[in-house]
Structure formats: structure tokens, C-alpha cells
C-alpha positions in Angstrom: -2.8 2.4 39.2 -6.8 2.1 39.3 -7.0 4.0 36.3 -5.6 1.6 34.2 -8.2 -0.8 35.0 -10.2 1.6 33.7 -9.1 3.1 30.9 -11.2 2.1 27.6 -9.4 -0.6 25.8 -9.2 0.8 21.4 -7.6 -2.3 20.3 -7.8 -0.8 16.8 -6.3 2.2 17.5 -3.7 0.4 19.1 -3.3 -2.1 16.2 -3.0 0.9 13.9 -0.6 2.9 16.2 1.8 -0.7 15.8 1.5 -1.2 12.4 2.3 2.9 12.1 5.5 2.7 14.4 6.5 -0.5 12.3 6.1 1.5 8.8 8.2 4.6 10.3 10.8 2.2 11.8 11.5 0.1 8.2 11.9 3.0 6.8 14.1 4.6 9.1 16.0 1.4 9.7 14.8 -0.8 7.1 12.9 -4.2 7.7 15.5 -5.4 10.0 15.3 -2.6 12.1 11.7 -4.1 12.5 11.9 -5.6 15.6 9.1 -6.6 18.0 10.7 -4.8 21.0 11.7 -1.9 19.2 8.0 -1.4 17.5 6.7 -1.8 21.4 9.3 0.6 22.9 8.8 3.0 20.1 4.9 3.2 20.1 4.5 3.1 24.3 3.2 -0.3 24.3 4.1 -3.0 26.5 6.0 -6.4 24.1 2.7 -8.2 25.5 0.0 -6.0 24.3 2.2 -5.9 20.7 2.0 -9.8 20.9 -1.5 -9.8 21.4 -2.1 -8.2 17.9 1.2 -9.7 16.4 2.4 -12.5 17.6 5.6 -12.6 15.3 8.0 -9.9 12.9 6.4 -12.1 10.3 3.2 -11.4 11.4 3.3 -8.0 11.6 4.7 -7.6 8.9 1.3 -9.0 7.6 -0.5 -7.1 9.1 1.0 -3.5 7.5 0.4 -5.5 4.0 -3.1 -6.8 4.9 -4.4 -2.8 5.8 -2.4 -1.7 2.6 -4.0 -4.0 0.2 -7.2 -3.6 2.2 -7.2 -0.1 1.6 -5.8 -0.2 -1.8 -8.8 -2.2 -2.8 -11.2 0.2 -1.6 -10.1 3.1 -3.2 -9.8 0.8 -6.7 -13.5 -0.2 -5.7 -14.1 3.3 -5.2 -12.6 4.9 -8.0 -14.0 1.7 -10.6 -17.8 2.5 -9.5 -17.4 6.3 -10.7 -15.9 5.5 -13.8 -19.0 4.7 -16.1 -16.8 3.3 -19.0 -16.3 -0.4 -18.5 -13.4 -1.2 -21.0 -10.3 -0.7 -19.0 -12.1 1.0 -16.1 -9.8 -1.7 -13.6 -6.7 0.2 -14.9 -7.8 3.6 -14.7 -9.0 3.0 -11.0 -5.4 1.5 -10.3 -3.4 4.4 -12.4 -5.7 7.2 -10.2 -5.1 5.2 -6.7 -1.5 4.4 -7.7 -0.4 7.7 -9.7 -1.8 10.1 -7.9 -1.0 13.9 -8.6 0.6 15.1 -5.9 1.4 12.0 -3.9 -0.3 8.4 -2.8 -2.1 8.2 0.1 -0.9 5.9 2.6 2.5 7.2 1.1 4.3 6.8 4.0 3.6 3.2 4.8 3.9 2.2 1.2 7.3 2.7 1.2 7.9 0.7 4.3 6.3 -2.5 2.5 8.1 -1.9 -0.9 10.9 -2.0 1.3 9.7 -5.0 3.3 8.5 -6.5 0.3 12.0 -6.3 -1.2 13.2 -8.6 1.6 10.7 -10.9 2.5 10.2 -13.4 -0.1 6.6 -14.4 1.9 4.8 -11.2 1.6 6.6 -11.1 -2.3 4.2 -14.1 -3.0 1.3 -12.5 -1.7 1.6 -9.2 -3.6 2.5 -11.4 -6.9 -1.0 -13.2 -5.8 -3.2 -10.1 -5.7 -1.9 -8.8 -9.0 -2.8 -12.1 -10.3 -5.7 -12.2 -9.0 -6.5 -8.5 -10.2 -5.5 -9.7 -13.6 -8.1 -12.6 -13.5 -10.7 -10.8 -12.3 -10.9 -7.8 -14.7 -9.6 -9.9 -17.8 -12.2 -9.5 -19.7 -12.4 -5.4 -19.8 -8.6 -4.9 -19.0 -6.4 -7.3 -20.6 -5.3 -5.4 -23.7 -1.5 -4.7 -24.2 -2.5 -1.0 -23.7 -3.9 -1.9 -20.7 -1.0 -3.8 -19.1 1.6 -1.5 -20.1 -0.5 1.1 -18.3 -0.2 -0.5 -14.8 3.1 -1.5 -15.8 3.6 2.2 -16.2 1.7 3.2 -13.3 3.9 1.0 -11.0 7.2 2.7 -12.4 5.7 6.0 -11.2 4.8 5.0 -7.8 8.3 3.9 -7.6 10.0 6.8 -8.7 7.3 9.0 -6.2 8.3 6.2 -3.1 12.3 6.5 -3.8 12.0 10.3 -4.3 13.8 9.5 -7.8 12.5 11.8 -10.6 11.0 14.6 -9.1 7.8 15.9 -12.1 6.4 19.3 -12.2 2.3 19.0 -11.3 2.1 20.3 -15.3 3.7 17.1 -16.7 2.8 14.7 -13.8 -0.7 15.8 -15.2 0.6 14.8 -19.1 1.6 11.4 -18.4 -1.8 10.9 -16.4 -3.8 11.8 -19.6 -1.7 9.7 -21.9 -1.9 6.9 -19.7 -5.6 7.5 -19.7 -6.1 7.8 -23.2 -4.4 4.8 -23.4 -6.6 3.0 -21.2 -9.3 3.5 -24.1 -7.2 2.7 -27.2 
């Protein structure tokens, strides 16, 4: 019992073990198998210490889409500052953080949220609001047709890779990244 009282406190370790168990339960049960007692039971955590991070479904939910789209703009950030061209250089980043040979990363949890997303109306309007606001803030280098129907693109494969739909060899996975590249530049 002392050792508790002890024991170093890793709130975001903990925070990321919730939002984990929460990704692996929607998509083993779907979002309404997201339940506040079954994410605490399933990571070891007590309903209290899950309330302290999340107080709600809702807000947990939240959460899993906050430290996607965190991380989805870091690795567009990323990819956009080693791509010297700047005409479409927004679209290529998404298409190589979105389309990635081989699989996404954050994979797993991505297809809890399009699942989640598919459900809950709230954290639709907050994904519409970041492709918006994607679409405002690199208009001016990435609003060509070519452009567009490249992310559109992009999103269509991501899908297919999340629901496991049509399986690609690497060879023409690697095809429809190059035309979707040159594309990008036309």
C-alpha cells in the first residue's frame, strides 16, 4: 500500500495508454463499445483516474482526434519543409503522410476515429473544419483541380488501406504514388 504513494505519477503515459485502449476497443466493438468503464477496466486504471483526463465518452473521444490531427499536422509540417517546391507542396506532404507505402502510421488508431467519426456527428464537424482550414491556408500554392483531386485521391486510399479493401502490390502502390505526384505539379 505505501508504494502507491510513491509511485511516480506519468499522466501522459497514462493519457496515452486511455486514448490507446479506447482506439483498440472501437475497433473491436465499435464506438459504442467505447465506454468509460470498459476503457478503465481494459487499460488497469481506476474510472477516476480515466475521469481525471476525460471526463466524458465525448471527451475522449476528443481527445484520440485531438493527438491524431496533432500528429497528422506534424508529419504534414514535416514532410512540407523538405519539399523545396512550393506549388502544391501542401498536397504532396498530405499524399506522403496519408498514402504511405506500406501502411500509415498511427494506422491503428486511424481506423478507430474513421469509425468514430462515422458516428459522431461532433467530431465530423471538426474534421470538416481542419480540411477547411487546410484548404484556406495553402490556397494559394494548392488549390488547382489537380491538386484537389489529389487529396481527394489520397483519402480514397487511406480508406481502402483502413478497411483492408483493395489489397496493392508495393510495385503499383508505388505507381499511383508517382502519378499522384506528378500530378501535384501539372
Amino acid at each position: 500500500m505505501k508504494t502507491a504513494y510513491h509511485r511516480k505519477k506519468q499522466p501522459e503515459a497514462v493519457r496515452q495508454l486511455l486514448l490507446g485502449v479506447a482506439a483498440g476497443l472501437c475497433i473491436e466493438k465499435g464506438a459504442a463499445g467505447v465506454t468509460l468503464d470498459a476503457v478503465a477496466a481494459a487499460a488497469g486504471v481506476s474510472k477516476g483516474g480515466l475521469l481525471h483526463h476525460f471526463p466524458s465518452k465525448a471527451a475522449l473521444l476528443d481527445g484520440l482526434l485531438d493527438d491524431l490531427m496533432s500528429r497528422l499536422d506534424a508529419a504534414i509540417h514535416q514532410a512540407m519543409i523538405e519539399d523545396p517546391e512550393p506549388r502544391g507542396r501542401f498536397t504532396r506532404a498530405y499524399l506522403r503522410v496519408c498514402f504511405v507505402l506500406g501502411g500509415m502510421a498511427e494506422e491503428e488508431r486511424w481506423k478507430a476515429m474513421t469509425m468514430a467519426l462515422l458516428g459522431e456527428p461532433h467530431l465530423r464537424q471538426r474534421w470538416r473544419r481542419w480540411v477547411e482550414d487546410q484548404s484556406l491556408l495553402h490556397a494559394g500554392t494548392d488549390s488547382s483541380i489537380d491538386c484537389e483531386l489529389v487529396r481527394f485521391a489520397a483519402d480514397g486510399l487511406w480508406l481502402a488501406s483502413l478497411l483492408e479493401s483493395h489489397p496493392l502490390d508495393p510495385g503499383r502502390e508505388l505507381d499511383l504514388m508517382h502519378r499522384l505526384v506528378e500530378l501535384t505539379r501539372s
